[in-house]
C-alpha positions, 0 to 999 in steps of 0.5 A, spaced: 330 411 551 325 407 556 331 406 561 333 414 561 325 415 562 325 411 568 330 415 571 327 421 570 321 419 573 325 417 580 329 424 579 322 428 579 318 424 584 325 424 588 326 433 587 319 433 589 319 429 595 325 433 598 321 440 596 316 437 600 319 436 605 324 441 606 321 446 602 328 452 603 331 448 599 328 451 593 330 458 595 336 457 597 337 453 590 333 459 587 337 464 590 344 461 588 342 461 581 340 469 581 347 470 585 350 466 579 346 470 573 347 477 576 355 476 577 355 474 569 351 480 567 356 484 571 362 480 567 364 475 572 364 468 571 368 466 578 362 466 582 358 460 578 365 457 578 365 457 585 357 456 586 355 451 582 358 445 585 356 446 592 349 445 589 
């Protein structure tokens, strides 16, 4: 478990470097997962399908 807790903490220290430094990445990760909830509430799964994997 130590291992995988190490890597989380590289992971976060990592995310919050990039956040820092380009704070738009947020929103426009933020903005990709509201598109992708709304499009499911409205029955469509294509949009997360096509969405997902550019994040």
């Amino acid at each position: 478990m130590k291992g995988s807790e190490q890597a989380l903490g590289v992971m976060a220290g990592a995310y919050a470097r990039l956040i820092s430094a380009r704070p738009e990445t947020l929103l426009v990760q933020m903005q990709g997962h509201a598109v992708v909830a709304a499009a499911e509430a409205e029955g469509d799964d294509r949009t997360g399908e096509l969405v997902r994997p550019a994040g």
